[in-house]
SERO-4910 file (N, C-alpha, C, O; in steps of 0.05 Angstrom, whole numbers):
BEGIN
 pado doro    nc1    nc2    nc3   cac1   cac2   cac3    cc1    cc2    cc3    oc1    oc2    oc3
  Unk    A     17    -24      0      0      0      0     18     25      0     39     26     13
  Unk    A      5     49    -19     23     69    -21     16     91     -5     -3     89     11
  Unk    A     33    117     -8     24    132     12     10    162      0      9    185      9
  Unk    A     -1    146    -32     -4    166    -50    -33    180    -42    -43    202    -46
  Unk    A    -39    162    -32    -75    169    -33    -81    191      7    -77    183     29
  Unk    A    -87    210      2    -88    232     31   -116    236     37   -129    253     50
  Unk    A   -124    211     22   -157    212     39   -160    190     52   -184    185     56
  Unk    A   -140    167     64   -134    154     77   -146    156    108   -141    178    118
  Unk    A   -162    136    128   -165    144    153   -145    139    171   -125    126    167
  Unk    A   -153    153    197   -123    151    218   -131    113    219   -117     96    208
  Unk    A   -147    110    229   -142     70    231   -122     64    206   -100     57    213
  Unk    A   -126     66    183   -114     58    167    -85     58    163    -71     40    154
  Unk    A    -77     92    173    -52     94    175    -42     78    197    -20     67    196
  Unk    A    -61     77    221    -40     71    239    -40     36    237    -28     23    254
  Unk    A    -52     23    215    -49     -4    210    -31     -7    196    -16    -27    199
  Unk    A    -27     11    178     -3     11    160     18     19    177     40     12    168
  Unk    A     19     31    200     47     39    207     55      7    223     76     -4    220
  Unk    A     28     -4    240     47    -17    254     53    -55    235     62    -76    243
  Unk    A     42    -45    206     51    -68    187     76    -67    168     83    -82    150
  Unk    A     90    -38    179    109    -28    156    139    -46    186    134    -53    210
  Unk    A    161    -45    173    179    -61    185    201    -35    180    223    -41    190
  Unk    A    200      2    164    222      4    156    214     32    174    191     36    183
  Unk    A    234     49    178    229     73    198    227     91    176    222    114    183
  Unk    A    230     88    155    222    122    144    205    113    141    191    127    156
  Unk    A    186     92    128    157     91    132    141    102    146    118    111    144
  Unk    A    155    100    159    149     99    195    140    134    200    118    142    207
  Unk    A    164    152    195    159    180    199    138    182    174    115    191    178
  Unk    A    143    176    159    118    187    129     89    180    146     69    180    131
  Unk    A     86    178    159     56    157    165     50    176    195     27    174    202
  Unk    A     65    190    211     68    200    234     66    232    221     52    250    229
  Unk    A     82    232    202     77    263    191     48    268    179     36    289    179
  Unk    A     42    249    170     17    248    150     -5    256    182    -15    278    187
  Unk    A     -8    237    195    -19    231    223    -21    268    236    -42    278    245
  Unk    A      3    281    236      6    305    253     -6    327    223    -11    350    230
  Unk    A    -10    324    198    -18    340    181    -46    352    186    -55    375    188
  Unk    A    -62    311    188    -84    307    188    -87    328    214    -96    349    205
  Unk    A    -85    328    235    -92    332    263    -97    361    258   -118    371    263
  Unk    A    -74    374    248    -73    410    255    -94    421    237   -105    441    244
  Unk    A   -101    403    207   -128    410    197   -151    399    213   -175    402    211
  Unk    A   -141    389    223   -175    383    235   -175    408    259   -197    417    266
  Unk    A   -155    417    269   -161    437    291   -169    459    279   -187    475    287
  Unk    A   -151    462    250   -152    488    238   -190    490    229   -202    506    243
  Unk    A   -203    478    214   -227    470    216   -246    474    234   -267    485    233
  Unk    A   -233    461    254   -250    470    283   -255    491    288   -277    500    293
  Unk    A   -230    504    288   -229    546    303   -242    557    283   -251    579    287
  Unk    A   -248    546    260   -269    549    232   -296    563    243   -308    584    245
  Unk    A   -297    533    249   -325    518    255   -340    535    282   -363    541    287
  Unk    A   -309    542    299   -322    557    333   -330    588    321   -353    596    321
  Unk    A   -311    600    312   -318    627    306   -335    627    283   -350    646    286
  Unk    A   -341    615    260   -366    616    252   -394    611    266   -414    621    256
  Unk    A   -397    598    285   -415    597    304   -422    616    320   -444    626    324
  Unk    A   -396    623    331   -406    647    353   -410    677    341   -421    693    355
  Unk    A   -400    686    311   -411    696    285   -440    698    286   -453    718    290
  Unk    A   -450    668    280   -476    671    277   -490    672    305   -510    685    308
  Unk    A   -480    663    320   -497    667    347   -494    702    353   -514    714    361
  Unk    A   -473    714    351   -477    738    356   -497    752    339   -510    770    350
  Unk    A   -502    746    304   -526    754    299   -550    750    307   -569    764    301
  Unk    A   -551    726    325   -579    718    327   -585    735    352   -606    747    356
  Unk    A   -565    735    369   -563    757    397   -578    778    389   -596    787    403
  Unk    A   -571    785    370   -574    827    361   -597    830    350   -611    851    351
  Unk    A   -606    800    331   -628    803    322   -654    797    335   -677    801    327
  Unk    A   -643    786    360   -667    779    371   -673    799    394   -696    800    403
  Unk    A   -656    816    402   -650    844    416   -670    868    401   -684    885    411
  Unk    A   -665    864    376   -674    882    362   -708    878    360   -725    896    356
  Unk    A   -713    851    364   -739    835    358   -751    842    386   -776    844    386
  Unk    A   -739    847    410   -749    854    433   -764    881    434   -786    888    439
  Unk    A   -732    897    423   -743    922    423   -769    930    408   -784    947    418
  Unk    A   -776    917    385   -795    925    369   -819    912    387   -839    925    393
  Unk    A   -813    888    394   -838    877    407   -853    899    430   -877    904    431
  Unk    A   -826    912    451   -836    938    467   -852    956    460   -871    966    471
  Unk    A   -836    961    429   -848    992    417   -876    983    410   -895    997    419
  Unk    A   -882    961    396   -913    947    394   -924    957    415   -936    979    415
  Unk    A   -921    940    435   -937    940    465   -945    968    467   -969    975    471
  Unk    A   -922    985    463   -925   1019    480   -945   1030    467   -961   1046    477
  Unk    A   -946   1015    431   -971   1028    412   -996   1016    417  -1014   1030    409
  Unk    A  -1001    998    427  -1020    978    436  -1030    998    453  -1050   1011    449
  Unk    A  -1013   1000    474  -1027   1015    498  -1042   1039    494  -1065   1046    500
  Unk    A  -1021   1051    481  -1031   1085    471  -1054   1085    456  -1070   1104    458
  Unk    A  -1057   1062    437  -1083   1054    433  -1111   1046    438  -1134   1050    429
  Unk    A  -1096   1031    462  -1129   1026    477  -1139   1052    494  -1162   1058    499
  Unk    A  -1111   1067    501  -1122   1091    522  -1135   1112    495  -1156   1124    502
  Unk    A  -1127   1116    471  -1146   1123    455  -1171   1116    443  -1183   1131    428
  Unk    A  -1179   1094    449  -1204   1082    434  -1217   1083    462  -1241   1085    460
  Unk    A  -1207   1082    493  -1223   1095    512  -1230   1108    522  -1245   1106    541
  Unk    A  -1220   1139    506  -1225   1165    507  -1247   1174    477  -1263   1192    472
  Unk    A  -1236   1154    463  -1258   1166    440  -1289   1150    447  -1310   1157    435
  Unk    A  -1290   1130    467  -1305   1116    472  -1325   1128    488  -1349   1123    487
  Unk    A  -1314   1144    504  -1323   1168    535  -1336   1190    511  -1361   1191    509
  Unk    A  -1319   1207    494  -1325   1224    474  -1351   1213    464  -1371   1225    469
  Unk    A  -1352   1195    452  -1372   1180    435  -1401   1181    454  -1424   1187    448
  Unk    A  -1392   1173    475  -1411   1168    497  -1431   1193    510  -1454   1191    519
  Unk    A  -1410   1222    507  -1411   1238    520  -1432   1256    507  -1450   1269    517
  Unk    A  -1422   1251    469  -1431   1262    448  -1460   1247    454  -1475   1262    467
  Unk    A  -1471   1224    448  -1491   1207    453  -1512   1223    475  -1536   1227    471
  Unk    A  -1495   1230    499  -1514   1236    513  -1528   1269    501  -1552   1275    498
  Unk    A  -1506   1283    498  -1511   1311    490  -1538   1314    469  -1557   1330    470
  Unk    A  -1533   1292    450  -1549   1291    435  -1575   1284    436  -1589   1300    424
  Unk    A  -1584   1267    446  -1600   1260    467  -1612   1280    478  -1636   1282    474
  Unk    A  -1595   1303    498  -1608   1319    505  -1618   1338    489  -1642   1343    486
  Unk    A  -1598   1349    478  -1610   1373    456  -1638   1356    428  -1650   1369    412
  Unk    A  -1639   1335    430  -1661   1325    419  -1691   1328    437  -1714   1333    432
  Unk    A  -1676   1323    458  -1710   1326    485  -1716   1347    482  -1738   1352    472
  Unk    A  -1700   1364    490  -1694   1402    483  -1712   1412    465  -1731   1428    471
  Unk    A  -1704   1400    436  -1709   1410    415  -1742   1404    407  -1757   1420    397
  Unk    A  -1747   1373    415  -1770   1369    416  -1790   1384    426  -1808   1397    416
  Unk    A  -1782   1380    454  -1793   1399    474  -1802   1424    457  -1821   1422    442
  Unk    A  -1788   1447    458  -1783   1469    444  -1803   1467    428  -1825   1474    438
  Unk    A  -1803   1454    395  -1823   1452    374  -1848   1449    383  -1866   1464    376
  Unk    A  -1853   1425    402  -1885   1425    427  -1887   1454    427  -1898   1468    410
  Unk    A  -1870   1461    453  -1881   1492    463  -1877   1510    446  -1869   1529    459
  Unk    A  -1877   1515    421  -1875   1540    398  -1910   1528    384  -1932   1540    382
  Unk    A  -1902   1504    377  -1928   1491    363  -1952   1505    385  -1968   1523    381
  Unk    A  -1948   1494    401  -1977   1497    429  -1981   1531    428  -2003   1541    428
  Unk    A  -1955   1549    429  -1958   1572    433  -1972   1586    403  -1985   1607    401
  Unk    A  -1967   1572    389  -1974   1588    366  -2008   1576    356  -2020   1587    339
  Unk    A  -2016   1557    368  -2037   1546    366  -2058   1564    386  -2081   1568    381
  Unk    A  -2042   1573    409  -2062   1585    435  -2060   1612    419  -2080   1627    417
  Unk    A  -2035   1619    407  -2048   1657    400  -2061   1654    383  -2079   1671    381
  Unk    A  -2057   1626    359  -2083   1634    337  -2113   1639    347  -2131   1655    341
  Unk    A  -2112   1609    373  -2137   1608    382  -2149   1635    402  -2173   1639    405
  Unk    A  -2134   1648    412  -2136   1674    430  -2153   1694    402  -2173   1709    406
  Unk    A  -2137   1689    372  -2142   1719    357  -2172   1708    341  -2186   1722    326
  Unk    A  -2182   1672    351  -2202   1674    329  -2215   1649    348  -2230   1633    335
  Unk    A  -2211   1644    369  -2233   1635    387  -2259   1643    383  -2263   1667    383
  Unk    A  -2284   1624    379  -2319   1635    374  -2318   1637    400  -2301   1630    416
  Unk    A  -2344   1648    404  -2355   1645    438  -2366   1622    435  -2369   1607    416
  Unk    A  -2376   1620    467  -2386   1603    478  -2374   1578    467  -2388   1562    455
  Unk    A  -2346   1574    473  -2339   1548    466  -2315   1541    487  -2295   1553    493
  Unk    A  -2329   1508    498  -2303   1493    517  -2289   1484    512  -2285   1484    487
  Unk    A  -2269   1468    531  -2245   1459    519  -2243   1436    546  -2252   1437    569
  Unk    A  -2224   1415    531  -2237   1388    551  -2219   1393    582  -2208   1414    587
  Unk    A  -2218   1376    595  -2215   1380    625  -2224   1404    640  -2208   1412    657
  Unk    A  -2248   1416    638  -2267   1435    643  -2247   1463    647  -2245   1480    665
  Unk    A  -2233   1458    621  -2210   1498    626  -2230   1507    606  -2232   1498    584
  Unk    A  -2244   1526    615  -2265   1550    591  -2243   1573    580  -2222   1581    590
  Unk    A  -2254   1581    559  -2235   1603    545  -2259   1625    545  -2279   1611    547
  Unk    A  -2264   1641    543  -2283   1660    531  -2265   1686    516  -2243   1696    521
  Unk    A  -2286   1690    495  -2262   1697    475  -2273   1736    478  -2291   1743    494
  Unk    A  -2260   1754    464  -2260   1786    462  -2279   1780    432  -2297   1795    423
  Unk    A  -2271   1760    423  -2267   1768    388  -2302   1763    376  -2316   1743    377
  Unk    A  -2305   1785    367  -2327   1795    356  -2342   1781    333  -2330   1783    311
  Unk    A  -2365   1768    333  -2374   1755    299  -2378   1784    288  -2383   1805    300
  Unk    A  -2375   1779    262  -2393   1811    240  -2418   1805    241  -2429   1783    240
  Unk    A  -2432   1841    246  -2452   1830    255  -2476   1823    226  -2475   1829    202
  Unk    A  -2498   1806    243  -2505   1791    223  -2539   1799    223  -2550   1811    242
  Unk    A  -2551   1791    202  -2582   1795    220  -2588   1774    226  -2582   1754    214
  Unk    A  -2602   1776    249  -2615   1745    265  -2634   1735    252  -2656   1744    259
  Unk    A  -2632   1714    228  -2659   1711    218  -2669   1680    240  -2655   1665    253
  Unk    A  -2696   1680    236  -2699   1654    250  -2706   1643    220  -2702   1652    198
  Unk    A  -2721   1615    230  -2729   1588    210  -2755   1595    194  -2765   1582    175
  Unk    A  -2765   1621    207  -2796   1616    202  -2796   1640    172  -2784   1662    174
  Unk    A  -2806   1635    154  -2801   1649    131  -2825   1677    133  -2819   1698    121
  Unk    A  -2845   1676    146  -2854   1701    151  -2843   1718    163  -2841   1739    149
  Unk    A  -2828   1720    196  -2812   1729    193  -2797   1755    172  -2797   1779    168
  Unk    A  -2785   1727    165  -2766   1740    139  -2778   1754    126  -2768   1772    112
  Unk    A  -2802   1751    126  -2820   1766     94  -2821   1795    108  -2818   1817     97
  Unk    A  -2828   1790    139  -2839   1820    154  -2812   1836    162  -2814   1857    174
  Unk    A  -2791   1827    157  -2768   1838    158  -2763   1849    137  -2766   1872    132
  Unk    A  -2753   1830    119  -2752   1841     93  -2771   1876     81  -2760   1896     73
  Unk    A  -2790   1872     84  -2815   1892     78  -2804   1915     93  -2801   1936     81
  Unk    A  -2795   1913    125  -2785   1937    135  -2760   1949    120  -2758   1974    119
  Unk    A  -2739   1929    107  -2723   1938     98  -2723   1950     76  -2708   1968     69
  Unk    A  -2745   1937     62  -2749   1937     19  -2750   1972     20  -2759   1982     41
  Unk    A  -2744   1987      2  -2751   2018     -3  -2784   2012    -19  -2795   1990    -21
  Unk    A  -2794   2036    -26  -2817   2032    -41  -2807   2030    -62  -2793   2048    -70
  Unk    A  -2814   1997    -85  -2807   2001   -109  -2832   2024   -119  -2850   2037   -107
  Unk    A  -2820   2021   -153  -2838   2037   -176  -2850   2027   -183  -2873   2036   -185
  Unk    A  -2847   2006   -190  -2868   1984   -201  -2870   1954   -201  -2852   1945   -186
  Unk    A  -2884   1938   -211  -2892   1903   -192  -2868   1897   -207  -2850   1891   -192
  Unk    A  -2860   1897   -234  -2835   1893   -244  -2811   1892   -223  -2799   1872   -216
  Unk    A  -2808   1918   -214  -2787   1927   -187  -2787   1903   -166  -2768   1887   -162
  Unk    A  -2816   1904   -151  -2819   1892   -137  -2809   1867   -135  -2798   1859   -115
  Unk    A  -2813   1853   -154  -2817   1818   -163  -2780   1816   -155  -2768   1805   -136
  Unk    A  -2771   1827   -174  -2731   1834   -170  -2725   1836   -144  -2711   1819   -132
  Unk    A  -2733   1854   -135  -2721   1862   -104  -2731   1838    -88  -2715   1832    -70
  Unk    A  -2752   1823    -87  -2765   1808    -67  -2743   1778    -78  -2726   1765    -66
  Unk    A  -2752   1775   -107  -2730   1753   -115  -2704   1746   -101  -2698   1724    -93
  Unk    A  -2686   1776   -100  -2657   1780    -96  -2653   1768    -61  -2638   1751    -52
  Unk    A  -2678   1789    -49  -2677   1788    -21  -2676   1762      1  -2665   1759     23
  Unk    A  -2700   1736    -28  -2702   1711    -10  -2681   1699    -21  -2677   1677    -11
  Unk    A  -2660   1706    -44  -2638   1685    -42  -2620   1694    -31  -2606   1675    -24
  Unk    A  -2608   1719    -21  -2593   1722      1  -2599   1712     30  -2583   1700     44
  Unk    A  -2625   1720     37  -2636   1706     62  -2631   1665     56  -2623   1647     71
  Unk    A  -2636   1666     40  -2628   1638     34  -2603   1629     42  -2600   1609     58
  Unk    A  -2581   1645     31  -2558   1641     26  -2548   1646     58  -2532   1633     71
  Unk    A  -2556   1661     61  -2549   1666    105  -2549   1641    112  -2532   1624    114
  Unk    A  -2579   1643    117  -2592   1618    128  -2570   1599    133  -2557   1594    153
  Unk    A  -2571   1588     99  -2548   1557     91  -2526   1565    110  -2521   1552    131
  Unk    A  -2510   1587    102  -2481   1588    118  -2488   1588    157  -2475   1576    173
  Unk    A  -2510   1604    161  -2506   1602    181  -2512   1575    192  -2497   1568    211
  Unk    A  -2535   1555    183  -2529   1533    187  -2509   1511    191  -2504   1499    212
  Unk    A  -2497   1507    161  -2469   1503    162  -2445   1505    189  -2437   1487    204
  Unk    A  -2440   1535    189  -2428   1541    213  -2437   1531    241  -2421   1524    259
  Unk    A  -2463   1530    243  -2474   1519    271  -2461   1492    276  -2448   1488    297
  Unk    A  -2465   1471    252  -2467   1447    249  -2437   1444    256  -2428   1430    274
  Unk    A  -2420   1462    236  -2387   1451    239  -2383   1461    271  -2375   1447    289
  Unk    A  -2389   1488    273  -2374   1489    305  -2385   1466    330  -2372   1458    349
  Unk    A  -2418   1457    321  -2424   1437    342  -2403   1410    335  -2391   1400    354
  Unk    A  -2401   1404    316  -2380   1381    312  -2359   1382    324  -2350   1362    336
  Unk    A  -2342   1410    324  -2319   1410    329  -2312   1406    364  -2296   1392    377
  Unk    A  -2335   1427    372  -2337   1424    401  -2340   1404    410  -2331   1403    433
  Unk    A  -2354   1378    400  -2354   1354    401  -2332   1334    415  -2328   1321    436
  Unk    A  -2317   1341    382  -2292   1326    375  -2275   1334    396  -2261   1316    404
  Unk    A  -2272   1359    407  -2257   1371    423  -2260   1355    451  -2243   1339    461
  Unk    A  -2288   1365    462  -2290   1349    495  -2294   1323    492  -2301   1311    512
  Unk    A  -2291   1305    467  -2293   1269    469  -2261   1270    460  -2253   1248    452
  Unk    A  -2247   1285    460  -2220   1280    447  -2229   1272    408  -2251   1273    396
  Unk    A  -2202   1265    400  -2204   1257    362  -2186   1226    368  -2164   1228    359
  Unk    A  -2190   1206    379  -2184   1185    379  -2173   1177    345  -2150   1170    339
  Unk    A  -2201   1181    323  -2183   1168    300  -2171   1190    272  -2169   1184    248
  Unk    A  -2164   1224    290  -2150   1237    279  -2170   1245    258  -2159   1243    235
  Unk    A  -2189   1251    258  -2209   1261    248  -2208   1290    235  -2217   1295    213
  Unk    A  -2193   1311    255  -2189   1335    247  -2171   1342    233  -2150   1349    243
  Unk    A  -2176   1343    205  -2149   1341    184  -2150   1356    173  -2140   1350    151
  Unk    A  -2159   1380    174  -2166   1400    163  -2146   1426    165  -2143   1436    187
  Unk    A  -2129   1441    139  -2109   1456    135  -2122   1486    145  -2145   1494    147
  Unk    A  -2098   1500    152  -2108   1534    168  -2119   1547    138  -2135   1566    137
  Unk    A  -2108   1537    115  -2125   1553     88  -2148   1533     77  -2157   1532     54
  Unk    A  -2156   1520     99  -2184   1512     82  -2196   1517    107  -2219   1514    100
  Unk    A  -2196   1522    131  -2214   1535    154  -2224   1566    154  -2210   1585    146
  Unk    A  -2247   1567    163  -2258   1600    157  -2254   1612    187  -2242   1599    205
  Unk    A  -2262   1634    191  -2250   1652    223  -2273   1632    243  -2270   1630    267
  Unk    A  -2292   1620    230  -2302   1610    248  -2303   1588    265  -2315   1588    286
  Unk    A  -2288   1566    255  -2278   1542    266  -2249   1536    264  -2242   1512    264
  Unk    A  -2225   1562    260  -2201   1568    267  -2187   1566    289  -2164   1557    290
  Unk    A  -2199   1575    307  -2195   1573    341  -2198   1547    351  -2181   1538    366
  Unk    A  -2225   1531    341  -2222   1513    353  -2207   1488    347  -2197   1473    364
  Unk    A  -2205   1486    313  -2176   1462    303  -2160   1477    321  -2167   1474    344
  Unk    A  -2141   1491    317  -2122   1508    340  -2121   1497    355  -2099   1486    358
  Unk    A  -2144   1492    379  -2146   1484    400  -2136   1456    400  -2116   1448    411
  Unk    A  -2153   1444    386  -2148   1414    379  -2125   1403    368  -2117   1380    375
  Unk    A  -2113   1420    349  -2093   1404    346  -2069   1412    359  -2050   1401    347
  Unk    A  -2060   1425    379  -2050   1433    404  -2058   1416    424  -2041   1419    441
  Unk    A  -2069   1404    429  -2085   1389    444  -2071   1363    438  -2061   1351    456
  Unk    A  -2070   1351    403  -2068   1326    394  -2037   1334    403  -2031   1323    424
  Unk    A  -2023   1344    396  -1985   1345    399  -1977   1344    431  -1959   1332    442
  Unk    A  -1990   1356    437  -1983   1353    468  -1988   1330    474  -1970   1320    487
  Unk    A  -2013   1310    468  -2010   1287    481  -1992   1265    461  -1983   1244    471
  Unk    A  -1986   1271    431  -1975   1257    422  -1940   1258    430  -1925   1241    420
  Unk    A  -1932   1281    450  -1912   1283    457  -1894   1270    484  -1874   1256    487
  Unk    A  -1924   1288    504  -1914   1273    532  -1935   1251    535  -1944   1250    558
  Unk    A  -1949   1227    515  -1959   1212    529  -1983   1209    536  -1993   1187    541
  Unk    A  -1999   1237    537  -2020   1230    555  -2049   1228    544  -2067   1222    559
***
């Protein structure tokens, strides 16, 4: 066996040394033996300081991995103490709102009610109540009217006081014509009027349970003005607080 081949193991050499009989063999095989050895140390101190190389990166990087992990936390925190102040804010706002909603409600009631009581103050009829026995009696004046009653003589003996002397039956027939369709035309309205203000007063002291009174301030006349007024001041207030 030669000594050509240096990938040889130490067993091997040292079988060969103690099968060789000649002394320079002998050192060739001992030198080879002390070659092998100092690379293997040289290798080693390789092997240590590339280790502790990489261990010192992993040191720094995992140092670094702390610190960031801190800085997280600190943002975490600063976070939750912000989402518990915007939370209070949120809360705070909630309530405000809330209030200035009661407020405001409120408010629109008492402007609505107030402006319902002055309409009803400027065009209140007489002789008209209002439920939970509060009476109003009003200043405000009907135009005056003539009092006709039902009975058409009457009318005829009124009329006559009023007629001038016509000129002739021609005249007459005109003027008497004119006279019973205005008297007519009273009559109707004043009927009318009787009928709606008795309804309304009605509707008023039984309450409007199914909202009955739907009637706009430009389609009401001065005479049953006061009392929608009344009424529907009446309806907001209870549709407000309840009662």
């Amino acid at each position: 066996m030669g000594l050509e081949d240096d990938n040889r193991t130490t067993a091997e050499l040292i079988l060969q040394l103690r099968s060789s009989f000649f002394s320079s063999e002998f050192e060739k095989v001992a030198k080879t033996l002390m070659e092998r050895e100092e690379q293997m140390k040289e290798m080693y101190w390789k092997l240590k300081t590339k280790a502790r190389e990489e261990k010192d990166v992993i040191f720094k990087e995992n140092v670094k991995l702390k610190d960031e992990l801190k800085l997280k936390e600190e943002e975490i925190e600063v976070l939750r103490k912000q989402i518990a102040e915007y939370q209070d804010k949120v809360r705070v706002c909630e309530n405000c709102f809330d209030d200035d909603k009661c407020l405001s409600s409120e408010k629109k009631v008492k402007e609505s009610m107030g402006s319902s009581i002055n309409l009803t103050e400027r065009c209140t009829p007489p002789r008209f109540a209002e439920k939970k026995d509060i009476k109003h009696k009003s200043d405000a004046k009907l135009p005056e009217i003539i009092d006709l009653d039902d009975d058409d003589d009457d009318d005829d003996n009124q009329g006559k006081q009023l007629d001038p002397e016509p000129d002739s039956d021609s005249d007459t027939e005109n003027v008497n014509r004119s006279y019973m369709s205005s008297i007519a035309k009273v009559k109707k309205a004043k009927g009318g009027w009787k009928s709606e203000l008795s309804t309304l007063a009605r509707k008023l002291i039984d309450g409007d349970p199914q909202n009955e009174l739907k009637k706009k301030a430009s389609d009401l006349n001065r005479f049953d003005l006061g009392a929608v007024g009344i009424v529907r001041a009446e309806c907001v207030y209870m549709a407000c607080f309840g009662v």
